[in-house]
N, CA, C and O of each residue as an XYZ file, in Angstrom:
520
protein
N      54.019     92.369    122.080
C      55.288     93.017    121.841
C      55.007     94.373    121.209
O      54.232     94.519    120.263
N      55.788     95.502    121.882
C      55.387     96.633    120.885
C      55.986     96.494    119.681
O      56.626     95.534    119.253
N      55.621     97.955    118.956
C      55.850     98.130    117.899
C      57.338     98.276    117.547
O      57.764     97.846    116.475
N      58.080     98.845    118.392
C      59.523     99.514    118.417
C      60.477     97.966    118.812
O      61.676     98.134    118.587
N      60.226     96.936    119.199
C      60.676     95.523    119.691
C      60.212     95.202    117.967
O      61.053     95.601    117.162
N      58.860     94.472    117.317
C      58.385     94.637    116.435
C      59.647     94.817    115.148
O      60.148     93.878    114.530
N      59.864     95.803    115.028
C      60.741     96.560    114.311
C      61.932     96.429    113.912
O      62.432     96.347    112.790
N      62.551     96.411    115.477
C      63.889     95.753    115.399
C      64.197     94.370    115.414
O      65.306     94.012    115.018
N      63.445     93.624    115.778
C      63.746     92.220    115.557
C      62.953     91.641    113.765
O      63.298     90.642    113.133
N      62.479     92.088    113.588
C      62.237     91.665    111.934
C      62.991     92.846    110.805
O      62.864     92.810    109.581
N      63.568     93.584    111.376
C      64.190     94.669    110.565
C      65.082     93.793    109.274
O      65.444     92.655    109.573
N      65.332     94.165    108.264
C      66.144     93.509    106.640
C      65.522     92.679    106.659
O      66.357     91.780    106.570
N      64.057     91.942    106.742
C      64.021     90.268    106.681
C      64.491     89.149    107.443
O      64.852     88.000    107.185
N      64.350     89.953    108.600
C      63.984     88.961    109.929
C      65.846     89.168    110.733
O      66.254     88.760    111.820
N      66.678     90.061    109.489
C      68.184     90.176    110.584
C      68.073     91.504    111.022
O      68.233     92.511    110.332
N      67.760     91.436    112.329
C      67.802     92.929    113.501
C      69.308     93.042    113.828
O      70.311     92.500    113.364
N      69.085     93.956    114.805
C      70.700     94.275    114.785
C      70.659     94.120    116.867
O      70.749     95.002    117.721
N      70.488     92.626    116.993
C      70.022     92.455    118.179
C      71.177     91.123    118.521
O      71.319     90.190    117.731
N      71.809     91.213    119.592
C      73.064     89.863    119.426
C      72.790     89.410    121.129
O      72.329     90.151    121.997
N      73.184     88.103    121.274
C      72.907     87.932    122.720
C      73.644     87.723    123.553
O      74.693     87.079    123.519
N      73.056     88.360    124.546
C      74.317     88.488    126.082
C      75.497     87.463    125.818
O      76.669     87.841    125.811
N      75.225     86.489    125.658
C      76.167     85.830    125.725
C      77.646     86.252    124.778
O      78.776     86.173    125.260
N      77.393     86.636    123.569
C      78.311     86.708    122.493
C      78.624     88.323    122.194
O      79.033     88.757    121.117
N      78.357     89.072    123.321
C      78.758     90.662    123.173
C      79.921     90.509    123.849
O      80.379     89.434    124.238
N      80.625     92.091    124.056
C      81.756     92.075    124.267
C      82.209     91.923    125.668
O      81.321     92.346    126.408
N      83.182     91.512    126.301
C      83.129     91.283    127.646
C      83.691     92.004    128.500
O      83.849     91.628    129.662
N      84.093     93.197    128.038
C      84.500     94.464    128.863
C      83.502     94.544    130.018
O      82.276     94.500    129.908
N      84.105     94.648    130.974
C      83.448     95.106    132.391
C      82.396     94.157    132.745
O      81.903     93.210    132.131
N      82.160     94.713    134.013
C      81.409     93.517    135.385
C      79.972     94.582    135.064
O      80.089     95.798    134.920
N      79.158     94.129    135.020
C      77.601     95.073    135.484
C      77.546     94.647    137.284
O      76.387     94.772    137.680
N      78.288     94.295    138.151
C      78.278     94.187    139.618
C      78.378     95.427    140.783
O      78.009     95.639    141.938
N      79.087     96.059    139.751
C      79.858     97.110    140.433
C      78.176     98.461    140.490
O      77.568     99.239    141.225
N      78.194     98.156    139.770
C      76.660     99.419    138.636
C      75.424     98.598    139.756
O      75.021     99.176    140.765
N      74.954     97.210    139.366
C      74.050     96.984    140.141
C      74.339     97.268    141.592
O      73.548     97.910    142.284
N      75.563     96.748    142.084
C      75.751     96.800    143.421
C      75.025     98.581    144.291
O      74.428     98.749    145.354
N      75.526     99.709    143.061
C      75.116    101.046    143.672
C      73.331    101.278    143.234
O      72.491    101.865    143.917
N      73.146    100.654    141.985
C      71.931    100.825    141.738
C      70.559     99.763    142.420
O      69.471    100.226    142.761
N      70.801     98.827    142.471
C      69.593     97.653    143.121
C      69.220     98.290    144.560
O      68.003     98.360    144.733
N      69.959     98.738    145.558
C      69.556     99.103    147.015
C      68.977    101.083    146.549
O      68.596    101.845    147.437
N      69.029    101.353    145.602
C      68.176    102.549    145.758
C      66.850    102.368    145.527
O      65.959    103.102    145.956
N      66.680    101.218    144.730
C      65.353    100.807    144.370
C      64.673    100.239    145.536
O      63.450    100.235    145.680
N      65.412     99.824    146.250
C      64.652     98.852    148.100
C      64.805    100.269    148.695
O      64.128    100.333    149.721
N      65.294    101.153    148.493
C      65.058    102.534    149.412
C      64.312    103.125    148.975
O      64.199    104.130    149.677
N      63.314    103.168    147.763
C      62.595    103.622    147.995
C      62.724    105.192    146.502
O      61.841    105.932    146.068
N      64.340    105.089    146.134
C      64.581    106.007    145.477
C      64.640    105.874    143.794
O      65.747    105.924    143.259
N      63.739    105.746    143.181
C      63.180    105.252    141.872
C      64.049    105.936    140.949
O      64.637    105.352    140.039
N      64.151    107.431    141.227
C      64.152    108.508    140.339
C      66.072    108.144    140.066
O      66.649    108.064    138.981
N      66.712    107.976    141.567
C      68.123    108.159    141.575
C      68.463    106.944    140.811
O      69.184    106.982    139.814
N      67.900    105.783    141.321
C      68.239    104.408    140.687
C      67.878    104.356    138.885
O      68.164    103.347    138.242
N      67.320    105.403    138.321
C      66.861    105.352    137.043
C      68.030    106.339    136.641
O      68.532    106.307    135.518
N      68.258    106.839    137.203
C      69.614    108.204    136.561
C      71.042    107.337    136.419
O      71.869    107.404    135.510
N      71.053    106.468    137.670
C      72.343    105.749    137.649
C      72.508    104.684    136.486
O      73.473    104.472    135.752
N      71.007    103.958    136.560
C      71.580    102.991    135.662
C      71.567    103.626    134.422
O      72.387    102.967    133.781
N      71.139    104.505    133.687
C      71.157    105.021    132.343
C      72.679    105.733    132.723
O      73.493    105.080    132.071
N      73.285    106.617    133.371
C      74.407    106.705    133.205
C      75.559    105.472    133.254
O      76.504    105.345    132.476
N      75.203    104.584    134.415
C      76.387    103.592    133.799
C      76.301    103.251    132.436
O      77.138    103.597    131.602
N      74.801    102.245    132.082
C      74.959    101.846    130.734
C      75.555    103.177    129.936
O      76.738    102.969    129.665
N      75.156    104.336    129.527
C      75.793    104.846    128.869
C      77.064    104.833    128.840
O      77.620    104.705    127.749
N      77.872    104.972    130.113
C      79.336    104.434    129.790
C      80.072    103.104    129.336
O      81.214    102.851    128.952
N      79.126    102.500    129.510
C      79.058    100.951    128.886
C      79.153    100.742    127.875
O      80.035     99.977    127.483
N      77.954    101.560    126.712
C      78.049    101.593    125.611
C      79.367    102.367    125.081
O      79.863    101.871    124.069
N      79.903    103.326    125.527
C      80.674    104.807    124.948
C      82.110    103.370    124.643
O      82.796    103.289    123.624
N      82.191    102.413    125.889
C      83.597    101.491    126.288
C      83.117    100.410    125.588
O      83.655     99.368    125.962
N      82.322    100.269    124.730
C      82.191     98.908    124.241
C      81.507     97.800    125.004
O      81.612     96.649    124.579
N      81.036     97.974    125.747
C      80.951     97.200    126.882
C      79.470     96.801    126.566
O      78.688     97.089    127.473
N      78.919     96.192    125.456
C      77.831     96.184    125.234
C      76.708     95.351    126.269
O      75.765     95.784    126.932
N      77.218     94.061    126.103
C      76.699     93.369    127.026
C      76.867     93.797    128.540
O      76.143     93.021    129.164
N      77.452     94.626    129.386
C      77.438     94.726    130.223
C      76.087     95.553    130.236
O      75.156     95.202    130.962
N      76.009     96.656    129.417
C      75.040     97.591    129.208
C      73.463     96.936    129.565
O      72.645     97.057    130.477
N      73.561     96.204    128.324
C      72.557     95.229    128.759
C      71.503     94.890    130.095
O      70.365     95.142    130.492
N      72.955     94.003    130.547
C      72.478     93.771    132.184
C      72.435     94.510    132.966
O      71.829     94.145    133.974
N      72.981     95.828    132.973
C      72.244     96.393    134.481
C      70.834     96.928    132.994
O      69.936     96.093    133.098
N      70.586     97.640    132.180
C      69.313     97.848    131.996
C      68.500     97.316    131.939
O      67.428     97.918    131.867
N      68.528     95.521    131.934
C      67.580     94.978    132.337
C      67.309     94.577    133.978
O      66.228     94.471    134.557
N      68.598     94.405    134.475
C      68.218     94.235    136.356
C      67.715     95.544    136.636
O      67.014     95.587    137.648
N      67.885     96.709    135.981
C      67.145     97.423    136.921
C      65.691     97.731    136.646
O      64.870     97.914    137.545
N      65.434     97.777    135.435
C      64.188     97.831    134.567
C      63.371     96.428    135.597
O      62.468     96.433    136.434
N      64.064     95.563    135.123
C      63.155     94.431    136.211
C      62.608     94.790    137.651
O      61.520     94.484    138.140
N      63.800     95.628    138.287
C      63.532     95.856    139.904
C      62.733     97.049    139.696
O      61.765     97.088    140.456
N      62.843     98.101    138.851
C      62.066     99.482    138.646
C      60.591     98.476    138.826
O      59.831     98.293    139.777
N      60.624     98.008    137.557
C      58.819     97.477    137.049
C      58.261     96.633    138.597
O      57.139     96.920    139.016
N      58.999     95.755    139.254
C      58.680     94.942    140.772
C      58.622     96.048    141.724
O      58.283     95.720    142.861
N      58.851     97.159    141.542
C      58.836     97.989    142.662
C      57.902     98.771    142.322
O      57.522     99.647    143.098
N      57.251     98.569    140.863
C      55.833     99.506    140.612
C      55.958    100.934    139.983
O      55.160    101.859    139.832
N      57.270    100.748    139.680
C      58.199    102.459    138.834
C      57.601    101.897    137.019
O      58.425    101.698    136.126
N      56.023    101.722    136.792
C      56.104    101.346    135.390
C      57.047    102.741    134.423
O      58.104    102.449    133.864
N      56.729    103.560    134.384
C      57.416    104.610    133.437
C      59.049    104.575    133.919
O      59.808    104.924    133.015
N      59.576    104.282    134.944
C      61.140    104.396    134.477
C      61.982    102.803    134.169
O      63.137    102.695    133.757
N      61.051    101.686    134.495
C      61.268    100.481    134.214
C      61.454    100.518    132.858
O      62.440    100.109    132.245
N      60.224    101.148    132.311
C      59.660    100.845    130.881
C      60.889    101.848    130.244
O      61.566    101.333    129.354
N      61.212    103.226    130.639
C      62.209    103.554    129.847
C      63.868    102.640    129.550
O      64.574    102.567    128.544
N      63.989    102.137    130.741
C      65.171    101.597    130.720
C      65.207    100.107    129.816
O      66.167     99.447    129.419
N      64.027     99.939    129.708
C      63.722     98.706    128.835
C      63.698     99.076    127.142
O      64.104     98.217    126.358
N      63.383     99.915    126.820
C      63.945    100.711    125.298
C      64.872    101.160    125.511
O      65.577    100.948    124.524
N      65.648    101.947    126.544
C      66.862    102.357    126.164
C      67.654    100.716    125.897
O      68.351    100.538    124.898
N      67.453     99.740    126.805
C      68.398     98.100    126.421
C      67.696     97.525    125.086
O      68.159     96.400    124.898
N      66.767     97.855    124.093
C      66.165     98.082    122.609
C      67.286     98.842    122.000
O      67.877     98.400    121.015
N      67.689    100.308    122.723
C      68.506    101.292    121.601
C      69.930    100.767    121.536
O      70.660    100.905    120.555
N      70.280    100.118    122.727
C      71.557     99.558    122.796
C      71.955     98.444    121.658
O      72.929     98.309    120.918
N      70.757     97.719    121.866
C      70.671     96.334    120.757
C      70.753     97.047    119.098
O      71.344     96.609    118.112
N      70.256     97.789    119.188
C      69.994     98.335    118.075
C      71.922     98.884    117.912
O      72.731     98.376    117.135
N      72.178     99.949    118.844
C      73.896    100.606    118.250
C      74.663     99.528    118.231
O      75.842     99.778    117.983
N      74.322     98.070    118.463
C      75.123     96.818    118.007
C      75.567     96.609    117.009
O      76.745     96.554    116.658
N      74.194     96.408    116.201
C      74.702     96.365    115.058
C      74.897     94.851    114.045
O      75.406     94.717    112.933
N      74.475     94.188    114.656
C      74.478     92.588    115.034
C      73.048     92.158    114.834
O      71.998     92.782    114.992
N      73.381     90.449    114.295
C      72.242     90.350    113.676
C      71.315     89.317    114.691
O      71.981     88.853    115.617
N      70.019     88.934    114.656
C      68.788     88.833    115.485
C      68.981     86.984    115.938
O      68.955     86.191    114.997
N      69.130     86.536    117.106
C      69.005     85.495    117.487
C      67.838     84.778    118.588
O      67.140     85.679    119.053
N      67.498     83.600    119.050
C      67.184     83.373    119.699
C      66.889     83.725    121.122
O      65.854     83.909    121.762
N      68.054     83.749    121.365
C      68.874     84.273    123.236
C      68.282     85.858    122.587
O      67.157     85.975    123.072
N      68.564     87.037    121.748
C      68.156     87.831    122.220
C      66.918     88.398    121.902
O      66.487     89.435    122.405
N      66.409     87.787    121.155
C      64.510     87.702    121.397
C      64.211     87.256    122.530
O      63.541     88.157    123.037
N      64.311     86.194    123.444
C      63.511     85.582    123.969
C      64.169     86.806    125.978
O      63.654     86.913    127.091
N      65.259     87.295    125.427
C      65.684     88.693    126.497
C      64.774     89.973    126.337
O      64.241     90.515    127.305
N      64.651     90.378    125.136
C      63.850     91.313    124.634
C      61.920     91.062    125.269
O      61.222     91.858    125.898
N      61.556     89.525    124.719
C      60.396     88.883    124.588
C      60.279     89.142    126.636
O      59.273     89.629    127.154
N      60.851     88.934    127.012
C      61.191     88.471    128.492
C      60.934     90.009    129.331
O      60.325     90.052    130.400
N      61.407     91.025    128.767
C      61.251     92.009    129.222
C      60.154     92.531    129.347
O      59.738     92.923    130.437
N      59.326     92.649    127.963
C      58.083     93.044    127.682
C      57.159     92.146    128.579
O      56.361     92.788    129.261
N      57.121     90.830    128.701
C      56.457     89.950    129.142
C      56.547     90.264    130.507
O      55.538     90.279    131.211
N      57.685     90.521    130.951
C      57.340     91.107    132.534
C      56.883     92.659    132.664
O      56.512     93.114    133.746
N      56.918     93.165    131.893
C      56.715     94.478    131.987
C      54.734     94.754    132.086
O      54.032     95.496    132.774
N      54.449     93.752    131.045
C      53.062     93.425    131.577
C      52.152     92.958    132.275
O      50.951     93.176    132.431
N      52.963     92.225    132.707
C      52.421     91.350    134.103
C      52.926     92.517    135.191
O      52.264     92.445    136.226
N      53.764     93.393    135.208
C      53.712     94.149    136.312
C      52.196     95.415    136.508
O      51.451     95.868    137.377
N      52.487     95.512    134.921
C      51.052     96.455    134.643
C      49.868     96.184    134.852
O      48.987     97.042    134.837
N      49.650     94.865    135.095
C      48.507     94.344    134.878
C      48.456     94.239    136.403
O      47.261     94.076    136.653
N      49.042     94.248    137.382
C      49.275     93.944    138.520
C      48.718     95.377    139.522
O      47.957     95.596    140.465
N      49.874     96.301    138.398
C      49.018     97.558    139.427
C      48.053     98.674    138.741
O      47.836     99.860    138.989
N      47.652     97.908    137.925
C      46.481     99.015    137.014
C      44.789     98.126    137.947
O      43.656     98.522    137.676
């Protein structure tokens, strides 16, 4: 786990400000966001599919929409890192860190083992094409 995961999940004595998908707010679908973002990544277009999903989530976050935020930065971070995009996977995987973090909310199970989950694939992709 890096250092910046590290950090935020033991931050005050083990309460981060990390809450899990399940219990964020339920404003908006992430369907609509994946639906435009997942087929740029099978086309081939890394760069566009990394612009989109950081702009939806950002509107995600601006609407409260925390948990939606979430999920597309991790579906796409997942499909970035499977498609071999390590540097824009890996960004979109701290920016869904900075999100957890403007929560504000304190550190559970469900969202360690989302966090833990990310990193864990993020290395096995690395390890795959290094």
């Amino acid at each position: 786990m890096n250092s910046v995961a590290v950090r935020l999940l033991h931050r005050g004595g083990g309460v981060g400000r990390v809450q899990a998908i399940r219990n964020m707010s339920s404003k908006g679908s992430p369907d609509k966001a994946l639906a435009s973002i997942l087929p740029l990544i099978s086309n081939g277009q890394a760069y566009e599919a990394h612009q989109k999903a950081r702009t939806f989530a950002s509107r995600y976050v601006k609407a409260g929409a925390f948990g939606t935020a979430v999920q597309v930065l991790f579906q796409s971070a997942k499909e970035l890192l499977k498609a071999g995009h390590a540097g824009s996977g890996s960004d979109l995987g701290v920016y869904m860190i900075d999100v957890y973090y403007d929560m504000d909310q304190g550190v559970n199970d469900t969202s360690r083992g989302i966090i833990r989950s990310n990193l864990a694939f993020r290395s096995l992709i690395m390890a795959k094409i290094s």
